[in-house]
C-alpha positions, 0 to 999 in steps of 0.5 A: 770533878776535882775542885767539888771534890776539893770543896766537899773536903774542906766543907767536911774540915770545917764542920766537923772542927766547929761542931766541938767548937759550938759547944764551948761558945755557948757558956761564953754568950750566957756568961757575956749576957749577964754582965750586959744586964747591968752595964752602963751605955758607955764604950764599954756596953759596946764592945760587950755587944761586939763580943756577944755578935762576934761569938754568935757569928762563930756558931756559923757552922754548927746547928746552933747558928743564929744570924738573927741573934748576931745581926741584933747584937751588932746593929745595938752595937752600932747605934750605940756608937753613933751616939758615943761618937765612937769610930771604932766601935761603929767600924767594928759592927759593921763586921760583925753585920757582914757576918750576920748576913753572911749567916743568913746567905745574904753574900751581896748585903754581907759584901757591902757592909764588909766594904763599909767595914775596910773603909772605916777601919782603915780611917778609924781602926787598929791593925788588928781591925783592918785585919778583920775587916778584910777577913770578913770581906773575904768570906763573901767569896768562894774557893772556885774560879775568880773567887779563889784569886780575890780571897787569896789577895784579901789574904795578901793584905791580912797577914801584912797587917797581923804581922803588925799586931805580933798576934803569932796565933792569929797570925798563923791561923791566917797563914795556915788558910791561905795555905789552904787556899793555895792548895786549892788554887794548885800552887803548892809551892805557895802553899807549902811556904804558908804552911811551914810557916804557919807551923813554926809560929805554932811551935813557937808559942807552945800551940798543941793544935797542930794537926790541920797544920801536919795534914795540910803539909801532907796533902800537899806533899802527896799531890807534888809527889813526895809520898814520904812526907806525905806519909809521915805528916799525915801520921803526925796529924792523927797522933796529934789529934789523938793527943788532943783528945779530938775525933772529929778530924780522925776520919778525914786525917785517915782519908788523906793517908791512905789516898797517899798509900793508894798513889804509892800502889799499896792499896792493902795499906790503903784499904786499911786506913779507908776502913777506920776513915768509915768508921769514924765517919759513921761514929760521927754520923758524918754522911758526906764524909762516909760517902766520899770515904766508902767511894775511895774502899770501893777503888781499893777493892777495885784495885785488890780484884775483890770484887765481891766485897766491892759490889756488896758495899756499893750496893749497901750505898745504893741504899742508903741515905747518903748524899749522893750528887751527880758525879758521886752517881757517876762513879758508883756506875763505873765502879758497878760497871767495872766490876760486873765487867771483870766477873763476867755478869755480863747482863748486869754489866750492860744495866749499869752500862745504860745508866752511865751513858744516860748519866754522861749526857750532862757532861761538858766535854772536858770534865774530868769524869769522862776519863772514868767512864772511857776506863769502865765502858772500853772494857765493857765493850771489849768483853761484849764484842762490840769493837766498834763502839770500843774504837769509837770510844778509845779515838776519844779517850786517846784525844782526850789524854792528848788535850787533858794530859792526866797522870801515866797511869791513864796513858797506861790503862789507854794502850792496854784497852788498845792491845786487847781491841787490836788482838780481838781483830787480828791486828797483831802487828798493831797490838804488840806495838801498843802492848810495848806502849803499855809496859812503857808507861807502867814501867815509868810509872813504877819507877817514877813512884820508886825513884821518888821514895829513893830520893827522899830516903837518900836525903834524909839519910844524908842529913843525918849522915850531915848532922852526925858529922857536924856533931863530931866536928864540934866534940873534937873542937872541944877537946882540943880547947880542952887540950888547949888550956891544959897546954897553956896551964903547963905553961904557965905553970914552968914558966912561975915554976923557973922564976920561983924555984931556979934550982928545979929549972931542970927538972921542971924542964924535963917533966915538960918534955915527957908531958909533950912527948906523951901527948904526941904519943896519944895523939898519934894513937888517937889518929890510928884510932880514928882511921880504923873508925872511919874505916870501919863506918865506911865498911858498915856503910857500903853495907848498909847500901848493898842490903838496901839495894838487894832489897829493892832487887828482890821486890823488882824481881818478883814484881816482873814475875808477878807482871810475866804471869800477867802477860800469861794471863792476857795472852790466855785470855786473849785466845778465849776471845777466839774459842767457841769450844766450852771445854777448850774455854775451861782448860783456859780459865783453870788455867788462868786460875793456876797463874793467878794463884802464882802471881798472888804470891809474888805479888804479896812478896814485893809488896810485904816488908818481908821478901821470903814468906807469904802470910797464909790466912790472907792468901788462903782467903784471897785464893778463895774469894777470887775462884768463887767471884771468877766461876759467879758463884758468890751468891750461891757458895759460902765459905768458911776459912779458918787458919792458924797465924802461920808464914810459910815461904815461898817455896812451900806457899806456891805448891799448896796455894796450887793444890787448894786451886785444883780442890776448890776448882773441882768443887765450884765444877762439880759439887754443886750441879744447876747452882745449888747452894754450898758450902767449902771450908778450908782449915790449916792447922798445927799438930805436935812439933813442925807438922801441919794440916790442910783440910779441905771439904764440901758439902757437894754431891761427892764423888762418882762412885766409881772414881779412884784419886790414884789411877786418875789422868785428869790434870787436876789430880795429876797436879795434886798428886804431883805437888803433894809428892814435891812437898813430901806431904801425905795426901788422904781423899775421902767422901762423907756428905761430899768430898774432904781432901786431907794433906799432912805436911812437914815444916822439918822436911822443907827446912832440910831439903832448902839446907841440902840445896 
């Protein structure tokens, strides 16, 4: 799955490269077949015709490729030089035959006459032509298997050759392929020396083009690990294309972006790169792209838990026309599979389940799918009870981890689905040890990304800190060179001043040793000067570390309580496997929801730039899609969210975000009886100075007419009560057409009380 993957990229690259290319190859053909017309059949009319089939070859990739036209030219071409006797120009329309059949699909034909064509080049031919004869036998292989390693030694000789030419554009181009060839061939050590390379001789002829360049550096980088340089040349690829005045690359350069965001776990970032990579897909009528691009948002969403967004865009691919083959099918099902598993539609869970089994019996053992299809079932069949197949199925899974040796975060995901098969049978001695596993291998994951990011960050600080230093170096040289020549002028200058004027000897004298005594007075207040300086950049730069690393101490504190609340919510969840008691079932869930709605705020803390406040809108709504997806209400309840732009802290967010769970809780519970169709709308506003509303209202059946919010028990309302009083808010309930919760609150009032405390 991974090398088709790789293919179906480059494939996309390709096309989409040569597509705004086709365009300006035409007038060039036009303008060449008229001066064909009137040329004489000499060495001249040849190289014409070569031209001609070499252009007509360059269409290959575009809709307007004709292998018939280039096949045509370069037989003329041929026999044209057979009767001029002229080597060079036979030699060379042999290439441009192997491009032709090439065209028409005919790799053997296309191969024979491409090794015709390095015979003779290397008895009659330049080095430009040796060179392009070994390009055209390299197109007769593919990127796959033994293929790959005979392209890549055709290579070895090429650049060799154009080294020779001192083409430096030619030359680079052939460096940024091989490059790319390594990558596929996964040497990217190779590939990142071809690639730089490749970079430099660009720069140094003044070459704009940069961007397939910048973005094959940064996919490099990404699979190596080096998620910031990844990150920042992915970002120079799209700014250079922009430059450029050239979309037709944007959706793959967007792709590639926001996979690195997705391995850094940020998959918020991730999603917003994958929606503008959709849209110029889509703008582009791009369908390979816009299906490998809609699979990667449907893994953010996935990871996000939206689920309802998810499934409604798999559903949108399901039917449509893109190209989908047999392992883009795979990954649909487990994502579909996925997701019903985890908002408990359990019969549509086990439809997609079935497909994905009868999908999986082509499979080779090895593939790299069965590590998808293993994450998708286990579960499935954890939630189903059916823990036989689930232990069948995770001995599998745990070999195959064991031969195929895949990334942490699948060792992790393995003993996860341990703990919770092993907690569903009572294993509990068992379950707690491959819990310990499973924080074990998230744990390394999270620092091994962490430490990643550190270093590189401590390494381009320190070559500033280097490059800072050296500057300074070279201004204190020259000032004293400076001083230097000033010393030498005074000098020389006593010295005539003696010879000239003996009688002002003296004075001479004396105007010297003030002058020395000055400039050691300067130097030695220079000295101080210096001292208190690096002094203070010692001070600015502990600083600085100490800021550095509260930071990250803060995202690790609220990224283990985002994890504890986890815990809570597995070890609840845990214990609903156990009850069959509905209401003991429902304590559970509404309490998963209240944790939920705590560890969203911690999560959205250590992943925000800003450590202290929560966006509104974005948890408001998250909160919200989340309850409607866990009661399967999606279908059923609409909502309408309308929030004015507003960070509030923590301290504050965490009340309301639990008192908006309780409402919206007991209106997907109550308001709406045998899925009747609702609506809930939620609206935060601002009224005079610091003071806020939140409203909150349905259109549900209401309240029992004998239901007073003030002498309530029920936890529910003890909760809002409760938080409303701790944010010193005021709290109206009222019923018109369904229920409308009213909560005033003051900004004023949470400042004063943070300052008190």
């Amino acid at each position: 799955m991974k090398s088709k993957k790789l293919i179906l990229i480059l494939a996309i690259t390709i096309v989409s490269a040569y597509q705004g290319y086709a365009q300006s190859i035409s007038p060039k053909i036009d303008s060449l077949r008229k001066l064909l017309k009137v040329s004489r059949a000499d060495t001249n009319r040849v190289k014409l015709l070569l031209s001609i089939s070499r252009l007509y070859s360059d269409l290959e990739y575009s809709d307007a490729g004709k292998p018939d036209s280039t096949l045509r030219f370069s037989r003329q071409a041929y026999a044209l030089s057979r009767s001029l006797k002229y080597a060079r120009g036979w030699a060379r329309s042999y290439i441009t035959v192997a491009n032709g059949y090439r065209q028409k699909g005919n790799i053997p034909q296309s191969r024979r006459f491409a090794l015709r064509a390095v015979d003779l080049c290397n008895r009659y031919g330049s080095a430009d032509d040796r060179a392009d004869a070994y390009v055209a036998l390299s197109f007769t292989y593919t990127i796959e298997g033994e293929d790959l390693n005979q392209k890549i030694e055709h290579y070895k000789k090429i650049i060799p050759l154009l080294q020779q030419v001192g083409d430096k554009q030619k030359l680079a181009g052939a460096l940024r392929y091989r490059g790319d060839l390594y990558q596929i061939r996964d040497d990217y050590t190779e590939s990142l020396r071809d690639l730089k390379s490749a970079l430099t001789l660009y720069k140094s002829i003044g070459f704009k083009r940069l961007d397939q360049v910048y973005d094959l550096i940064g996919l490099v980088s990404g699979r190596t690990g080096h998620y910031q340089q990844a990150i920042q040349y992915g970002l120079l690829a799209l700014k250079t294309a922009r430059e450029c005045n050239d979309s037709s690359l944007l959706g793959t350069y967007y792709n590639r972006v926001g996979l690195v965001y997705d391995a850094l776990r940020q998959f918020e970032t991730a999603k917003l790169y994958f929606h503008k990579a959709l849209l110029i897909a889509q703008k582009h009528k791009d369908k390979s792209s816009e299906l490998i691009i809609s699979l990667n948002l449907v893994a953010s969403y996935y990871q996000l838990s939206q689920y309802g967004q998810g499934i409604t865009l798999l559903k949108k691919i399901s039917k449509s026309n893109l190209p989908v083959d047999n392992s883009s099918k795979i990954f649909i099902e487990v994502s579909y599979l996925q997701m019903y598993t985890k908002t408990n539609q359990v019969l549509q869970a086990r439809q997609h389940c079935t497909r994905l089994l009868k999908l999986s019996e082509s499979l080779d053992s090895s593939s790299i799918s069965w590590r998808y299809i293993y994450d998708a079932i286990i579960p499935f069949y954890l939630v189903t009870k059916q823990y036989k197949l689930a232990q069948q199925l995770l001995l599998l899974d745990s070999n195959y981890l064991v031969i195929e040796k895949p990334s942490l975060s699948y060792f992790s995901a393995n003993q996860l689905n341990w703990f919770k098969l092993d907690s569903a049978l009572a294993d509990y001695s068992s379950a707690i040890r491959h819990y310990r596993l499973y924080r074990d291998f998230k744990d390394s994951l999270t620092r091994q990304i962490t430490s990643k990011q550190i270093k590189e960050l401590d390494l381009q600080y320190r070559t500033e800190e280097k490059e800072n230093n050296i500057l300074q170096l070279q201004h204190q040289t020259k000032i004293q060179e400076a001083e230097l020549r000033t010393a030498q002028l005074t000098r020389n200058f006593s010295i005539s001043s003696a010879i000239l004027l003996v009688l002002l000897l003296g004075l001479g004298f004396n105007q010297y040793r003030l002058k020395q005594r000055s400039s050691q007075i300067l130097e030695a207040k220079q000295l101080v000067i210096d001292q208190k300086n690096q002094s203070l950049e010692q001070v600015l730069s502990q600083k600085e570390e100490l800021l550095i690393e509260k930071d990250w101490m803060l995202r690790e504190i609220h990224h283990r309580v985002k994890n504890n609340l986890q815990i809570i919510t597995s070890l609840l969840d845990s214990q609903a496997i156990f009850l069959e008691d509905r209401a003991a079932l429902s304590a559970i869930r509404e309490s998963q929801n209240r944790v939920q709605s705590m560890a969203l705020i911690h999560q959205k803390l250590y992943q925000s730039d800003r450590l202290s406040v929560i966006p509104m809108a974005d948890y408001v709504t998250e909160i919200v899609d989340y309850l409607i997806d866990s009661f399967d209400r999606q279908d059923t309840v609409q909502k309408q969210i309308d929030i004015t732009p507003l960070e509030l802290d923590a301290t504050l967010a965490v009340p309301i975000g639990l008192i908006l769970n309780e409402v919206v809780t007991n209106s997907l519970k109550y308001a709406f009886p045998n899925n009747r169709p609702g609506l809930i709308s939620i609206e935060l506003k601002k009224l005079a100075g610091q003071h806020y509303q939140l409203l909150m209202v349905d259109n549900g059946i209401g309240l029992p007419t004998d239901f007073d919010p003030g002498q309530s028990r029920s936890l529910g309302m003890s909760l809002i009560n409760g938080l409303s009083h701790q944010i010193d808010g005021d709290l109206h309930i009222s019923q018109n057409n369904g229920v409308r919760f009213r909560l005033n609150f003051s900004l004023d009032k949470m400042v004063k009380e943070s300052e008190v405390s």
